[in-house]
TORKOL-4160 file (C-alpha; in steps of 0.2 Angstrom, whole numbers, padded with zeros to 4 digits, m for minus):
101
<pt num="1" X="m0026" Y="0045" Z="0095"/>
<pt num="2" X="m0016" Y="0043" Z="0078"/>
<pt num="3" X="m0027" Y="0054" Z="0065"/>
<pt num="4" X="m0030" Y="0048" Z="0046"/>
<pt num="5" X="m0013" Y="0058" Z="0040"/>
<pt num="6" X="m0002" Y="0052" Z="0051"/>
<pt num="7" X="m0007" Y="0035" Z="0052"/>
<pt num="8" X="m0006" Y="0035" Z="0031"/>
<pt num="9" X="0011" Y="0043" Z="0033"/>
<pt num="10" X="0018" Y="0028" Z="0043"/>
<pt num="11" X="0012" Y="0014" Z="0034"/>
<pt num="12" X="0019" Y="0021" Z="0020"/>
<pt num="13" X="0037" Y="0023" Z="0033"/>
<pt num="14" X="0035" Y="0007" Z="0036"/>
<pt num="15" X="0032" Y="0001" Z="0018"/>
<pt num="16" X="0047" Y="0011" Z="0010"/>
<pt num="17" X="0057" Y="0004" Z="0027"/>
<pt num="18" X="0054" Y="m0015" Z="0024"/>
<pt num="19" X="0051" Y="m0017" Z="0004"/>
<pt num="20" X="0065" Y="m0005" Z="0000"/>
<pt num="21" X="0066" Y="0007" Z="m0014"/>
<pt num="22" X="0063" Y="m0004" Z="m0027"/>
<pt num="23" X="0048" Y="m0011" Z="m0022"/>
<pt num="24" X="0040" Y="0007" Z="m0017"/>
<pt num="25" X="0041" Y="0015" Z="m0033"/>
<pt num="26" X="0026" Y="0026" Z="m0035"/>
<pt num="27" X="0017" Y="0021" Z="m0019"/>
<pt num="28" X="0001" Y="0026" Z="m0018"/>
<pt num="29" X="m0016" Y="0027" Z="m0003"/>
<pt num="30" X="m0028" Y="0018" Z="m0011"/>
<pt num="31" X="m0042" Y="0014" Z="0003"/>
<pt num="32" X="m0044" Y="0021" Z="0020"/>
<pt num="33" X="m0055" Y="0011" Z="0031"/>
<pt num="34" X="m0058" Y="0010" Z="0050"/>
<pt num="35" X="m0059" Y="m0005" Z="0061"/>
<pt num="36" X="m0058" Y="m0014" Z="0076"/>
<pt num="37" X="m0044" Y="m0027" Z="0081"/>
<pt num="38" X="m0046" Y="m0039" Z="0094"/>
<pt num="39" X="m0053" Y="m0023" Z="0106"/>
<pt num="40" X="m0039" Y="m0012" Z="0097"/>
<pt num="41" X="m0045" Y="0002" Z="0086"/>
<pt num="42" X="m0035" Y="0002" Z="0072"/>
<pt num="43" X="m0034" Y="0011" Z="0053"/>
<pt num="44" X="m0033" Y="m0001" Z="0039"/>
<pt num="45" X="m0022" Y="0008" Z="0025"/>
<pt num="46" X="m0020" Y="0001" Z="0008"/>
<pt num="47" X="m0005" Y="0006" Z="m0003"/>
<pt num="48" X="0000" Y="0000" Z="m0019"/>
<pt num="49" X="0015" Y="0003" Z="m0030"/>
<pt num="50" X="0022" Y="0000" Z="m0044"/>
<pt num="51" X="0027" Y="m0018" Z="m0050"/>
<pt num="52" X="0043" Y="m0015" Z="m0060"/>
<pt num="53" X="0048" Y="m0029" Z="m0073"/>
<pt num="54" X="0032" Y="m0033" Z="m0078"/>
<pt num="55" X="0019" Y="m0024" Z="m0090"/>
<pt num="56" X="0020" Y="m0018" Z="m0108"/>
<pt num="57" X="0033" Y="m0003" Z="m0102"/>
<pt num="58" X="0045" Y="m0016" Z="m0093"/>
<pt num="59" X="0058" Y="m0011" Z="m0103"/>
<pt num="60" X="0057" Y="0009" Z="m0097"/>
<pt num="61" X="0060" Y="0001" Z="m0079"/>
<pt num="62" X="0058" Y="0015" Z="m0064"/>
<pt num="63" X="0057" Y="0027" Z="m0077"/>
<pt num="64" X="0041" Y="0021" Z="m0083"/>
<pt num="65" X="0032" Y="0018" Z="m0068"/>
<pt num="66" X="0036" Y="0035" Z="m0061"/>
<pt num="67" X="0029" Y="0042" Z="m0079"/>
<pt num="68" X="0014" Y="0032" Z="m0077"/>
<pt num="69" X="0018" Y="0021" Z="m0090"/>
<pt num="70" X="0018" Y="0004" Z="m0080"/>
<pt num="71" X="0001" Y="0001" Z="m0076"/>
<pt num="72" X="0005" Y="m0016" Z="m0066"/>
<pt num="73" X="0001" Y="m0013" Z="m0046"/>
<pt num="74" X="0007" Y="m0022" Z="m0031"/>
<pt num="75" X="m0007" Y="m0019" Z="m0018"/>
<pt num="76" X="m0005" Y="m0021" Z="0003"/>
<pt num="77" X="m0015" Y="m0016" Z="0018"/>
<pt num="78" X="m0009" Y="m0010" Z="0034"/>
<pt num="79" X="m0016" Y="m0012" Z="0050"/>
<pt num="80" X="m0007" Y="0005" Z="0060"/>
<pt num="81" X="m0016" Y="0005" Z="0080"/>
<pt num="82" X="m0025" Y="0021" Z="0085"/>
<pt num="83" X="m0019" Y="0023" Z="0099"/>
<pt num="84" X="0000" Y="0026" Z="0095"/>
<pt num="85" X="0002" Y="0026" Z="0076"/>
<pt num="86" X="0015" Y="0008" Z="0076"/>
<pt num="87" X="0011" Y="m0004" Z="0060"/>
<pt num="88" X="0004" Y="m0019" Z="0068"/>
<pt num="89" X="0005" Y="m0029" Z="0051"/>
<pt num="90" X="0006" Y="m0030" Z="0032"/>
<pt num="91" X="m0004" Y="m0042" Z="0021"/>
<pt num="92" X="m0004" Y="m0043" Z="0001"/>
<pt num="93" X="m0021" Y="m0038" Z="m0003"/>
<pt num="94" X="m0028" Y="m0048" Z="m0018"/>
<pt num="95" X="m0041" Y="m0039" Z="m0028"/>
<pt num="96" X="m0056" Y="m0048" Z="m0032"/>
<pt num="97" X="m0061" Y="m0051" Z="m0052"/>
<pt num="98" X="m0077" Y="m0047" Z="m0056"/>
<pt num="99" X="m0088" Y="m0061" Z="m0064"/>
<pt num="100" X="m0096" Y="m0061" Z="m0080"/>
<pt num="101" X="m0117" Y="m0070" Z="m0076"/>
């Protein structure tokens, strides 16, 4: 059984792995949560980073983000199996905006 640490650890392999350098700048665990794919028990990690070339700091470019500066965040969840820690999937997670009643 893959714990919380390890699974986080290779979501984030896998993210750095496939996106590259550039598109993992200032990753970052956001939510943990634990769930159950067709009969598999799996985590559901979600990691953001930071979305360089967009935002007020565009300009400082990796710099900025690692700084804190670029406030723009790419987020994606990651469905890593229980049993053996492999990365089953990667999805863009769209975050819902609240609406004003």
């Amino acid at each position: 059984m893959v714990d919380i640490k390890n699974a986080v650890a290779a979501a984030m392999d896998f993210a750095r792995n496939s996106l590259g350098p550039q598109r993992t700048v200032n990753i970052r665990l956001e939510e943990i949560e634990s769930s159950n794919l067709d009969g598999n028990e799996v985590w559901l990690i979600t990691l953001s980073t930071a979305l360089i070339g967009s935002g007020p700091f565009a300009s400082l470019g990796s710099l900025g983000a690692v700084l804190g500066a670029d406030s723009a965040r790419e987020y994606k969840v990651f469905t890593v199996a229980k049993s053996d820690g492999e990365v089953l999937s990667m999805k863009i997670r769209l975050l819902a905006v609240p609406t004003m009643t």
